[in-house]
Rosetta silent file (secondary structure, phi, psi, omega in degrees, C-alpha in Angstrom):
SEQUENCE: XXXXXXXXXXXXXXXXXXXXXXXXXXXXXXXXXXXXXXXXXXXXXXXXXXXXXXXXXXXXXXXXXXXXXXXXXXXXXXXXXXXXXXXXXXXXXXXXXXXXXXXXXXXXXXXXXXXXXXXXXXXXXXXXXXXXXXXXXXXXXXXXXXXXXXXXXXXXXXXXXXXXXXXXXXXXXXXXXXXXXXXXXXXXXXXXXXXXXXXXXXXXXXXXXXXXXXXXXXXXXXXXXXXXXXXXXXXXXXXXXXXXXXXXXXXXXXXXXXXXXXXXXXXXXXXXXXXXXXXX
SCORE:     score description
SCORE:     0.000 S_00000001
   1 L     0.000  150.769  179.116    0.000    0.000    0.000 S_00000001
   2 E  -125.983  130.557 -174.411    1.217    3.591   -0.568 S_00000001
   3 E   -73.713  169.835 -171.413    0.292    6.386    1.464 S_00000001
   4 L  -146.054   74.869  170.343   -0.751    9.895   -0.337 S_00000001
   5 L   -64.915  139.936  144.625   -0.329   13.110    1.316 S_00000001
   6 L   103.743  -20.644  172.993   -1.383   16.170   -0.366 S_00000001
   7 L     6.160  -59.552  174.361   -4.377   13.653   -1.852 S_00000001
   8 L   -87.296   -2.199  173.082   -6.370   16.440   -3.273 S_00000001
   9 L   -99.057 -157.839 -158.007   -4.112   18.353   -4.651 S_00000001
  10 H   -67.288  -51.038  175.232   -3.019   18.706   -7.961 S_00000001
  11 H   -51.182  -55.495 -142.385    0.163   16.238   -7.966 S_00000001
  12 H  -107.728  -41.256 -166.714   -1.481   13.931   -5.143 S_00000001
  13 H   -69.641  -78.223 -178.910   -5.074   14.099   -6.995 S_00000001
  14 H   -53.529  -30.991  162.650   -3.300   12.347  -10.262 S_00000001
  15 H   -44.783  -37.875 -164.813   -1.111   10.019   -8.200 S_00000001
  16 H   -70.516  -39.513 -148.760   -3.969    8.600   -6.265 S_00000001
  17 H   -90.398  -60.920 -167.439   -5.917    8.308   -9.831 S_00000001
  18 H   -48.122  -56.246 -147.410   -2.458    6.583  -11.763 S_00000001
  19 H   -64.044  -39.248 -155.504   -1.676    4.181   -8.547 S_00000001
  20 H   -87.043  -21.482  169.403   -5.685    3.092   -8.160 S_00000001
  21 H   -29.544  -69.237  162.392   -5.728    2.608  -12.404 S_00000001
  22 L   -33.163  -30.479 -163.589   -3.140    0.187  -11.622 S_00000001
  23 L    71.583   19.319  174.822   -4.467   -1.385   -9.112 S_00000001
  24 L  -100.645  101.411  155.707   -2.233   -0.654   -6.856 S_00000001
  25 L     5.783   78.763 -171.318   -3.636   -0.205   -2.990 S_00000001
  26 E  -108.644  141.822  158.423   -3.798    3.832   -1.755 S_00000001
  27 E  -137.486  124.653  175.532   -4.930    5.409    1.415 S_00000001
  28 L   -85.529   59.678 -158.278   -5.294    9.214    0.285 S_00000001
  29 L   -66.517  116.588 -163.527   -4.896   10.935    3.275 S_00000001
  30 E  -133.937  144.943 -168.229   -7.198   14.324    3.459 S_00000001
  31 L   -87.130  -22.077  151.162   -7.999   16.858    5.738 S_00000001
  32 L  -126.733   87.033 -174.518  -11.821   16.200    4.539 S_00000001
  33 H   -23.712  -38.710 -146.727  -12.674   12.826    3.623 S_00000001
  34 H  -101.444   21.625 -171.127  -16.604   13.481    2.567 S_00000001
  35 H  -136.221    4.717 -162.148  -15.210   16.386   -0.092 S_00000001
  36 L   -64.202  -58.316  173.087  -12.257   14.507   -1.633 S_00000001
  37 L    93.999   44.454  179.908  -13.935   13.454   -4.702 S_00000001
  38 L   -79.700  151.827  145.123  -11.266   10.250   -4.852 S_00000001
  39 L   -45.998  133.541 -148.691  -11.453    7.415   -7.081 S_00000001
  40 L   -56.597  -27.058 -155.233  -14.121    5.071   -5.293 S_00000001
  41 L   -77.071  -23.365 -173.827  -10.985    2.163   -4.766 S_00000001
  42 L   -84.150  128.917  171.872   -8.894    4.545   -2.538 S_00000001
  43 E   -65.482   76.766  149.133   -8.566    3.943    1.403 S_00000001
  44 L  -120.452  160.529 -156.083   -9.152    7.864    2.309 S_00000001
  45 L  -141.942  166.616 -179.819   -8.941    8.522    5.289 S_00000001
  46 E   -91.276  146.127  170.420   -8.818   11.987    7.621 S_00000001
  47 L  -107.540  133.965  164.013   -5.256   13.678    8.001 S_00000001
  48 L  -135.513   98.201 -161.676   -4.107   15.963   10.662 S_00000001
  49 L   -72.098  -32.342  172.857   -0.519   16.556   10.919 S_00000001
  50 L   -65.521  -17.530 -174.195   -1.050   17.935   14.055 S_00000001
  51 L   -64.822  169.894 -145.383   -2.739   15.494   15.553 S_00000001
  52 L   -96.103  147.893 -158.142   -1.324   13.375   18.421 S_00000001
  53 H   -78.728    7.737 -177.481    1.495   10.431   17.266 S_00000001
  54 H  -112.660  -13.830 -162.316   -1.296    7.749   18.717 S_00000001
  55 H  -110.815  -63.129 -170.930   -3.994    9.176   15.855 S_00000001
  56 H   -39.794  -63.079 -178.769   -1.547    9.400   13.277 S_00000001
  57 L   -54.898  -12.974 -179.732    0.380    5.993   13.570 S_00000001
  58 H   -84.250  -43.610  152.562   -2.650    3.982   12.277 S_00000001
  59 H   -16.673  -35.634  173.031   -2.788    6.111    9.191 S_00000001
  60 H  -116.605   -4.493  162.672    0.244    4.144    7.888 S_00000001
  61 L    -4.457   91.218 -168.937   -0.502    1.013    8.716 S_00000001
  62 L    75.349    1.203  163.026    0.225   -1.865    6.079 S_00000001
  63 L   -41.216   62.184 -159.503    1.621    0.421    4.605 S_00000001
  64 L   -96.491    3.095 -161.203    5.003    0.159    2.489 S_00000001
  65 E  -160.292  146.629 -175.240    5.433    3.574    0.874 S_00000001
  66 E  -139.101  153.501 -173.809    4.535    7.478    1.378 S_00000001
  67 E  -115.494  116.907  165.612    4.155   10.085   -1.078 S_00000001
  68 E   -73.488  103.752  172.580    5.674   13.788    0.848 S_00000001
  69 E  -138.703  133.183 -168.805    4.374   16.734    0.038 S_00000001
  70 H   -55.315  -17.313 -171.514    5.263   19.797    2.039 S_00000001
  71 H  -102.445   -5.026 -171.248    1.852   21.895    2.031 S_00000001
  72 H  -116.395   -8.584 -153.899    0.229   19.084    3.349 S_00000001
  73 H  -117.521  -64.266 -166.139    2.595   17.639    6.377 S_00000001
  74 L    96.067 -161.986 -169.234    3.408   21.766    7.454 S_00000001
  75 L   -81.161   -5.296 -172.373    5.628   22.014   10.489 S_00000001
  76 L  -117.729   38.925  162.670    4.799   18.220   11.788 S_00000001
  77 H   -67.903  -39.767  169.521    7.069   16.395    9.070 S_00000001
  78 H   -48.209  -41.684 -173.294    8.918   14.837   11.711 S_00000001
  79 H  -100.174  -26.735  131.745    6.351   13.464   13.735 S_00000001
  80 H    -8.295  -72.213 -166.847    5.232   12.277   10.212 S_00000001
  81 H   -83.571  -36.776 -157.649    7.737   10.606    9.294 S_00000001
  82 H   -80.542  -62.223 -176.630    8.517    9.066   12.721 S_00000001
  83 H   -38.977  -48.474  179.371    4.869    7.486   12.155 S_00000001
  84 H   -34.342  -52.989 -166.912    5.457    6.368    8.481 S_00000001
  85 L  -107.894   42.998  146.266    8.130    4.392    9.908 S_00000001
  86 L  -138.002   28.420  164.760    6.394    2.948   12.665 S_00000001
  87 L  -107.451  -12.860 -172.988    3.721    1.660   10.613 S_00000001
  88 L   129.359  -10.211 -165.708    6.278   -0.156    8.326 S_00000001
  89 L   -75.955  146.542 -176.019    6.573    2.332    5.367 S_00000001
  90 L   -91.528  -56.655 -149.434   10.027    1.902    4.399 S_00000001
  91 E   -91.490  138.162  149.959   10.492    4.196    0.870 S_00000001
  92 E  -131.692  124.802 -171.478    9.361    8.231    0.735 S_00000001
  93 E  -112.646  111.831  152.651    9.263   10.039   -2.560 S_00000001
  94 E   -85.370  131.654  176.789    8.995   13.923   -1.631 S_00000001
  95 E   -70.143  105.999  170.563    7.348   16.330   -3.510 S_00000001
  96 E  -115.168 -164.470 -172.815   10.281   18.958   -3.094 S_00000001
  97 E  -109.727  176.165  169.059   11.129   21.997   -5.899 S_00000001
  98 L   -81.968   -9.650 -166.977   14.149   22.501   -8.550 S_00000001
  99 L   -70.045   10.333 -160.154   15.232   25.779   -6.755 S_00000001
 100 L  -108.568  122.325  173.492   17.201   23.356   -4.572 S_00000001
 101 L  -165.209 -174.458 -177.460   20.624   23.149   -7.034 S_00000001
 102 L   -99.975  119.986 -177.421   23.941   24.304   -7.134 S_00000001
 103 L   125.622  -27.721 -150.060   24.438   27.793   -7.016 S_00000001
 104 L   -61.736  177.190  171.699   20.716   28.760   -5.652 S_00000001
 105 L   -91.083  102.347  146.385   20.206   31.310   -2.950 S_00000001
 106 L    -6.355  -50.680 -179.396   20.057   29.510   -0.050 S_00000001
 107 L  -109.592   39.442 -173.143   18.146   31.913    1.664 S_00000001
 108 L   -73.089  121.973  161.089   15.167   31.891   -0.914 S_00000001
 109 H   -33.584  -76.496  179.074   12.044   30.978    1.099 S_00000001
 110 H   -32.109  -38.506 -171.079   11.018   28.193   -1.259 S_00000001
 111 H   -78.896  -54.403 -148.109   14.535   26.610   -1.095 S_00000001
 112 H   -54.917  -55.999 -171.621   14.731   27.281    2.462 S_00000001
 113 H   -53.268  -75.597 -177.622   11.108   25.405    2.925 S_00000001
 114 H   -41.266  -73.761  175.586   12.067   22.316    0.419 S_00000001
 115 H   -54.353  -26.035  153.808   15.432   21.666    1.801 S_00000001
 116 H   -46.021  -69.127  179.457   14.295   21.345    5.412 S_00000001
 117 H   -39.192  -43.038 -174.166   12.183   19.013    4.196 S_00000001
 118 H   -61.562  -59.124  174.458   14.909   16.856    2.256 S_00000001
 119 H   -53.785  -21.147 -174.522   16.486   16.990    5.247 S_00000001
 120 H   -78.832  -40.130 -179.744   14.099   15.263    7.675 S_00000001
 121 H   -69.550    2.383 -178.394   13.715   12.538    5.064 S_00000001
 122 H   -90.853  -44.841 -178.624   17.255   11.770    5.015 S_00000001
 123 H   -69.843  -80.525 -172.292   17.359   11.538    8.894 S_00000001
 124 L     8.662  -38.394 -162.295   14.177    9.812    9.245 S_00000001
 125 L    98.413   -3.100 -157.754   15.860    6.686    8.257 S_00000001
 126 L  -113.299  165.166  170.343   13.676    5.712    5.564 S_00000001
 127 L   -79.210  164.412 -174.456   14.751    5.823    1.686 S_00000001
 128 L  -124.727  102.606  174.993   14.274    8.926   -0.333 S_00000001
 129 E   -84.346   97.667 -134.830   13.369    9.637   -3.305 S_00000001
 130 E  -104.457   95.523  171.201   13.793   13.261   -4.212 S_00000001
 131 E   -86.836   90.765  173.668   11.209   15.049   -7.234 S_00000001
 132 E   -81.092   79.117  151.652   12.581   18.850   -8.017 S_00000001
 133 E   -53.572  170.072  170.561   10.088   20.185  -10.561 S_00000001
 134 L  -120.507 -121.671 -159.602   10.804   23.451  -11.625 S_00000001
 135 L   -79.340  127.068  178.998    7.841   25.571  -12.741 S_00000001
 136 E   -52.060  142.576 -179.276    4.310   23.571  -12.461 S_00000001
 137 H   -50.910  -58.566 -179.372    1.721   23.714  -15.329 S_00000001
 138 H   -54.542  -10.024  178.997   -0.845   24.345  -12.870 S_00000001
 139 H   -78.828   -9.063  177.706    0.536   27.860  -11.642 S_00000001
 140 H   -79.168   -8.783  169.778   -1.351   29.321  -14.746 S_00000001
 141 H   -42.113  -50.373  179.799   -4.426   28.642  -12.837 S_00000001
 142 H   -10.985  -14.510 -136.830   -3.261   32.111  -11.372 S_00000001
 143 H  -128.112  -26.447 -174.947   -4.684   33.606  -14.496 S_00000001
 144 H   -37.779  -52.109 -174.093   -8.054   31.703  -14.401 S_00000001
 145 H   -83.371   18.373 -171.871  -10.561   34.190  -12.792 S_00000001
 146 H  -104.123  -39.268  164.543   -9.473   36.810  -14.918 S_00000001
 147 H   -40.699  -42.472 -159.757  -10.028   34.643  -18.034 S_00000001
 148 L   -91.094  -22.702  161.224  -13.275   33.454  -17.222 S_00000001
 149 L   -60.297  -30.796 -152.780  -14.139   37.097  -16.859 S_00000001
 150 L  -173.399  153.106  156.309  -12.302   38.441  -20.060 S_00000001
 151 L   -68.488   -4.400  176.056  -10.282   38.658  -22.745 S_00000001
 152 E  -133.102  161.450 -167.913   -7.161   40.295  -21.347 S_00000001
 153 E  -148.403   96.038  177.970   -5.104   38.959  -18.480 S_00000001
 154 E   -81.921  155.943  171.634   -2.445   41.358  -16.628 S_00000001
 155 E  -170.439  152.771  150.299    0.455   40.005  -15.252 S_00000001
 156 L   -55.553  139.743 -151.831    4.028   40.949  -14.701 S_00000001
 157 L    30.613   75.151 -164.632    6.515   39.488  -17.078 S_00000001
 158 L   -35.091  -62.546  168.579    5.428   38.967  -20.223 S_00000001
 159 L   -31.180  -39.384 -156.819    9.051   37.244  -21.348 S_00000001
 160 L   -51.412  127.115 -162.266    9.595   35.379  -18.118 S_00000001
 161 L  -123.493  141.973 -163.766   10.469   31.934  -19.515 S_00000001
 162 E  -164.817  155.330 -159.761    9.885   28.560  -18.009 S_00000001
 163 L  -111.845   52.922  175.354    9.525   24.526  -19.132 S_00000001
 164 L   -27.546  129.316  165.039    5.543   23.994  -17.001 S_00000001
 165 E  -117.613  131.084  168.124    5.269   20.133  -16.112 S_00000001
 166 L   -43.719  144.215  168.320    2.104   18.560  -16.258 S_00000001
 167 H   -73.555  -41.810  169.962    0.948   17.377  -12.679 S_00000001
 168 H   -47.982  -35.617  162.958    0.004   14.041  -14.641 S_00000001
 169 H   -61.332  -48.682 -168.386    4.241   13.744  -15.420 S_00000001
 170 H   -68.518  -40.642  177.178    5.399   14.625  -11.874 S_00000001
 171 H   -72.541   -2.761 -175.389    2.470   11.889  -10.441 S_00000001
 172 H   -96.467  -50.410 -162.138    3.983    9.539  -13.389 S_00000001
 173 H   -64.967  -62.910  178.387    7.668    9.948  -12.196 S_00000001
 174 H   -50.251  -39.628  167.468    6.389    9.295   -8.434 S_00000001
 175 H   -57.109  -75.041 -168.843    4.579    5.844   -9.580 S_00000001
 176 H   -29.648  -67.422  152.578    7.447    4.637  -10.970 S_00000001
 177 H   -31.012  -44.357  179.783    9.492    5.419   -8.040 S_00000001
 178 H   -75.459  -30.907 -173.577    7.278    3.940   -5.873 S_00000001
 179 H   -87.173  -21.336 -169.876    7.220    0.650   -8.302 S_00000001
 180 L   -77.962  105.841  159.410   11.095    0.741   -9.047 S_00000001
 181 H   -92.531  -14.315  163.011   13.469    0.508   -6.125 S_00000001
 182 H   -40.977    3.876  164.448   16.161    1.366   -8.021 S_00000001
 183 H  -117.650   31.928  171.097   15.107    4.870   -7.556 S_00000001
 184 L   -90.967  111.438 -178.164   15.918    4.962   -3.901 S_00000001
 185 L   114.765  -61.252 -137.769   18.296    7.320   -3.381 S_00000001
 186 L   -91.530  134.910  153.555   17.963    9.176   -6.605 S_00000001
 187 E   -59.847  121.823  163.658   17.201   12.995   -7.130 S_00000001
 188 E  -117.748  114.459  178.420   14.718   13.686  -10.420 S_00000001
 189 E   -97.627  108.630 -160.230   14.946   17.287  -11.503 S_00000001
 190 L  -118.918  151.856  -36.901   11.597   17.062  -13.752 S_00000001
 191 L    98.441  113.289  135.751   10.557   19.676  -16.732 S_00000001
 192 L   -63.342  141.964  176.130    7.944   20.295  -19.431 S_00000001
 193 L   -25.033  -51.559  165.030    9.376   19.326  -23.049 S_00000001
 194 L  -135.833 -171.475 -178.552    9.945   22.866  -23.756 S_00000001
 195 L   -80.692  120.908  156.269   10.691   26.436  -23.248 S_00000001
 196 E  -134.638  157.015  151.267    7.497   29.072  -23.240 S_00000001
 197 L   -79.774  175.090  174.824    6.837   32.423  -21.898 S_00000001
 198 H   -77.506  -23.848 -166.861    4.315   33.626  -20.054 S_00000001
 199 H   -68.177  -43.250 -164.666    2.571   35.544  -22.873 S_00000001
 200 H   -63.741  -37.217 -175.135    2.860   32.373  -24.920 S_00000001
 201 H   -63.222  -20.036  175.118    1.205   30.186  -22.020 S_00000001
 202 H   -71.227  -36.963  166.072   -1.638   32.662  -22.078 S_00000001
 203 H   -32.360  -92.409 -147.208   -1.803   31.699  -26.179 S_00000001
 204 H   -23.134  -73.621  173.896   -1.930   28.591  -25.286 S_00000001
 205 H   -51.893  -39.149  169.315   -5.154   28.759  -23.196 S_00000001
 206 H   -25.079  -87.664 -172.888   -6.611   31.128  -25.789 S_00000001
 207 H   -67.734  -13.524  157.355   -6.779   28.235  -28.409 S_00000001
 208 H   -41.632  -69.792  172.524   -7.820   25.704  -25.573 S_00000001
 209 L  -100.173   35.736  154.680  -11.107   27.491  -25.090 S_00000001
 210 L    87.598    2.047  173.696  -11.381   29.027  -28.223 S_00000001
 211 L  -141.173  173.048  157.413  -10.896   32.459  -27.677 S_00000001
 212 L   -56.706   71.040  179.213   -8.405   35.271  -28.264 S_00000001
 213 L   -83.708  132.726 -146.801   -6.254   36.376  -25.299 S_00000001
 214 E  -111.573  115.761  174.542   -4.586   39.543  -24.572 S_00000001
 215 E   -94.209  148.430  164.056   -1.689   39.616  -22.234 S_00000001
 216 E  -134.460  133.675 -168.186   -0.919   42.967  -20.807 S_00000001
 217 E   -86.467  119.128  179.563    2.195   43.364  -19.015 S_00000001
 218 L   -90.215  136.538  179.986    1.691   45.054  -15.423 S_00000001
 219 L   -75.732  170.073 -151.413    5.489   46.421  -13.833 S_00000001
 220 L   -65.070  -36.526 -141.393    6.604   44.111  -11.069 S_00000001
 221 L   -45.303  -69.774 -119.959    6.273   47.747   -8.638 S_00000001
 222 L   -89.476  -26.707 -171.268    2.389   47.463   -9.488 S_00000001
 223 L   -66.999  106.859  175.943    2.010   43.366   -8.810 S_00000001
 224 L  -102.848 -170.492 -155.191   -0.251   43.096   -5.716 S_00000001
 225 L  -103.349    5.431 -177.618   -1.364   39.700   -4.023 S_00000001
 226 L   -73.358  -42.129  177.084   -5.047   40.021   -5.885 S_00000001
 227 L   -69.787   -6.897  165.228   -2.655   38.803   -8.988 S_00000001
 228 L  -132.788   56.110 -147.871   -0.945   36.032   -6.974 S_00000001
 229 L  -102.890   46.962  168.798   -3.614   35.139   -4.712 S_00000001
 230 L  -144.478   30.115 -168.720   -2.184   31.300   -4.034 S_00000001
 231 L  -138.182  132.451  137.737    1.323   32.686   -3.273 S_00000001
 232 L   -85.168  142.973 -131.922    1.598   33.760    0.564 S_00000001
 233 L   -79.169   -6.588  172.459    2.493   37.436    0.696 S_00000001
 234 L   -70.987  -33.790  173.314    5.576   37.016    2.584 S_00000001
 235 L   -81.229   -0.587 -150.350    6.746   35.025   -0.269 S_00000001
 236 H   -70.244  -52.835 -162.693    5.443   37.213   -3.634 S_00000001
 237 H   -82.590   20.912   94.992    8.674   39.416   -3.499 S_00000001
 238 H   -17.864  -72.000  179.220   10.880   36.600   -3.501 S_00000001
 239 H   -46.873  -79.274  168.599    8.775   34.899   -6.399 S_00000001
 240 H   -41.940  -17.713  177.774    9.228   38.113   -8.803 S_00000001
 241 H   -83.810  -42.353 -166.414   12.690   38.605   -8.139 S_00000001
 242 H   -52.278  -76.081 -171.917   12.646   34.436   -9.346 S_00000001
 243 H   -38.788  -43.496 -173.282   10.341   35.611  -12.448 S_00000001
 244 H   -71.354  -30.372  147.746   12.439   38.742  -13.593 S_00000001
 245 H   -49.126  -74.890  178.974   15.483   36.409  -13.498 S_00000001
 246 L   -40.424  -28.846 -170.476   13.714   34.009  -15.923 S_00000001
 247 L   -81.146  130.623  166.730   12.944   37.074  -18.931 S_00000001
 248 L    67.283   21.795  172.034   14.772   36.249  -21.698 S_00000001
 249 L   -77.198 -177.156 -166.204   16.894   33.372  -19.671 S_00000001
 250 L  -138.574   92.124 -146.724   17.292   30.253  -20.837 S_00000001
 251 L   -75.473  141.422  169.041   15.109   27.594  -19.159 S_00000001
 252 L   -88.318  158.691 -161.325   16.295   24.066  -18.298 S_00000001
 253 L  -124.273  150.379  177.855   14.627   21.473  -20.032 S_00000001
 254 L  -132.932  143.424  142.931   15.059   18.187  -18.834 S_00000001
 255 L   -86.495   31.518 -176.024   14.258   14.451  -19.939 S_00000001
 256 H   -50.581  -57.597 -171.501   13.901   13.175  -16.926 S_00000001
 257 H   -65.575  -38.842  174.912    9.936   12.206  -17.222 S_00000001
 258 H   -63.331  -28.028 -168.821   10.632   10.243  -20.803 S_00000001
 259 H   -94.073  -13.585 -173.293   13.677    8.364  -19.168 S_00000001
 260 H   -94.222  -59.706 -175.707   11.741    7.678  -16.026 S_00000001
 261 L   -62.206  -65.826  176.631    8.222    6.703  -17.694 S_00000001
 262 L   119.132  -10.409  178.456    9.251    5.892  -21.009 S_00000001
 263 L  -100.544  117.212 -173.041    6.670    8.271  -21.968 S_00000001
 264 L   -53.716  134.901  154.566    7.413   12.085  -23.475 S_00000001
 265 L   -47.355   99.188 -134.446    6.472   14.643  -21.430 S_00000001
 266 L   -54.206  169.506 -167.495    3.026   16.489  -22.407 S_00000001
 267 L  -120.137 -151.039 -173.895    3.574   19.554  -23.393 S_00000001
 268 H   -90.585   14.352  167.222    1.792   23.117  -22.223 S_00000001
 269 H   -82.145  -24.574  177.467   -0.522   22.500  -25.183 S_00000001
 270 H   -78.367  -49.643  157.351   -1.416   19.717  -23.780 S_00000001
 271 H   -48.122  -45.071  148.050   -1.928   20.657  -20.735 S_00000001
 272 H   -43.249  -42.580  177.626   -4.032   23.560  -21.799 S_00000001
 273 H   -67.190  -31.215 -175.047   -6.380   21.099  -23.442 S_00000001
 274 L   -99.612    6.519  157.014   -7.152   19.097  -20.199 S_00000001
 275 L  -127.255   43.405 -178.475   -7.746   21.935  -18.159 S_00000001
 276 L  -105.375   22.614  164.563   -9.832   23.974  -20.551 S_00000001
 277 L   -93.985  -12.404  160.473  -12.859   23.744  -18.702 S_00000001
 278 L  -101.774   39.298  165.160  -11.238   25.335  -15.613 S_00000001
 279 L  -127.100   -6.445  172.297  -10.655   28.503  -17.312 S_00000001
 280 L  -101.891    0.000    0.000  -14.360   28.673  -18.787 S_00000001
C-alpha cells in the first residue's frame, strides 16, 4: 500500500488516480474525507498533521510507501515521518522543488522550505526519493478568474520563460518510483518538453477554449497579491525577483519524465487542453 499526502491536490489528486488505475492499494490521506472526490478504490482517510502520534500511527498502517508533500505535512514532518516508519513504510518520494541546485540562494524561502524538508527525510531513516520540478503547469491557474471574466489577463513578465510540467508527469515519475526501487536514493529534476513564456502560455489557453487572449504586461512595482492570490504574501517578493530572473533566460529542459516513464512529457498544449474547462 502507498500512502498519499497532499491527496487532493493537484500532484497527489493524479497520483492517487495513476496508482488506483493500476491497481495498486492507496490510502489518500485528506484533511476532509466526505469532499475529496477520490477514485471510489482509494482507502481515504482523515489527516491531521497535528494530531497526536497515537492518531496518526494507524494512518500508515500496512503500509510500504509514502508520497511527501510539504503543504500538506506543514511544520509536523517529523512526527510524520517518525509514524510512516512505525507503521512499516520503508520508501518516501517527496514532492520537493528545482530551486534546490547548485548555485541557488540559499536563503530563498522556497529553497529554504524544500530543503528542510529533504532533510528530515534523510534523517528519518527511511529511503528517499527526491522530485525537483521546476515551474508547475498548474501555476497558470493564477490567471483563471481573470479569463473566465475576459479577454485580457495582466500580469508581470510577459518574457519570463519557463519549461511547465504537467501534474500528470510529476504523479507519473512518483509511480514509478514507488514501483522501481532502483530509484531509492535518486534525485529527479523534472521539466515540461519545452521552453514558453508567459505571454505564450496565455496563447496557449486562448486556443484551448477558443478564444483570443490579450496579455498585458503590469510592472513588477504594481504586482499586488489580488494577482498572486495562491502565493503567501511574505513570499510574492521573492517569487518576482525568481520571475524577472527568468525574462529572456534560458530555461532548463530536462528528460527526466521520458527516461523515467518511457513516456514524453506532455507539453503546455497539452496541458491547456485538459484543463480547458477550468478557465471557462
Amino acid at each position: 500500500m502507498i500512502v498519499v499526502t497532499g491527496a487532493t491536490g493537484n500532484v497527489g489528486r493524479a497520483l492517487v488516480t495513476q496508482l488506483t488505475a493500476g491497481g495498486t492499494p492507496v490510502r489518500a490521506l485528506t484533511r476532509d474525507p466526505a469532499r475529496a472526490g477520490l477514485p471510489p478504490s482509494a482507502d481515504v482517510a482523515r489527516f491531521d498533521p497535528a494530531a497526536d502520534p497515537a492518531v496518526l500511527a494507524p494512518l500508515f498502517e500496512g503500509a510500504s510507501s509514502l508520497f511527501l508533500h510539504l503543504s500538506a505535512v506543514g511544520e509536523h514532518a517529523e512526527e510524520v515521518l517518525a509514524a510512516a516508519r512505525k507503521g512499516g513504510v520503508e520508501h518516501v518520494v517527496m514532492l520537493s522543488s528545482g530551486i534546490i541546485e547548485d548555485g541557488a540562494d540559499t536563503s530563498h524561502p522556497i529553497y529554504v522550505a524544500h530543503a528542510d524538508l529533504e532533510d528530515q527525510v534523510r534523517a528519518s531513516g527511511l529511503a528517499g526519493t527526491f522530485l525537483r520540478p521546476n515551474a508547475f503547469a498548474t501555476n497558470s491557474f493564477q490567471w483563471a478568474p481573470q479569463i473566465r471574466s475576459g479577454d485580457t489577463v495582466r500580469g508581470p513578465f510577459a518574457g519570463a520563460v519557463t519549461a511547465p510540467i504537467h501534474e500528470a508527469d510529476i504523479a507519473a515519475v512518483a509511480a514509478r518510483a514507488f514501483a522501481d526501487n532502483s530509484h531509492r536514493g535518486a534525485v529527479h529534476r523534472l521539466t515540461g518538453p519545452a521552453a514558453v513564456t508567459t505571454e505564450e502560455q496565455i496563447d496557449s489557453i486562448g486556443r484551448a477554449v477558443g478564444r483570443d487572449l490579450r496579455f498585458v504586461e503590469v510592472p513588477p512595482e504594481e504586482v499586488g497579491q489580488d494577482l498572486f492570490p495562491h502565493v503567501p504574501p511574505e513570499i510574492l517578493p521573492a517569487l518576482l525577483t525568481s520571475f524577472a530572473a527568468s525574462v529572456g533566460a534560458e530555461a532548463e529542459v530536462t528528460t527526466t519524465v521520458e527516461t523515467v516513464t518511457g513516456r514524453a512529457a506532455r507539453t503546455f498544449d497539452e496541458w491547456a487542453q485538459d484543463h480547458k474547462y477550468d478557465f471557462s
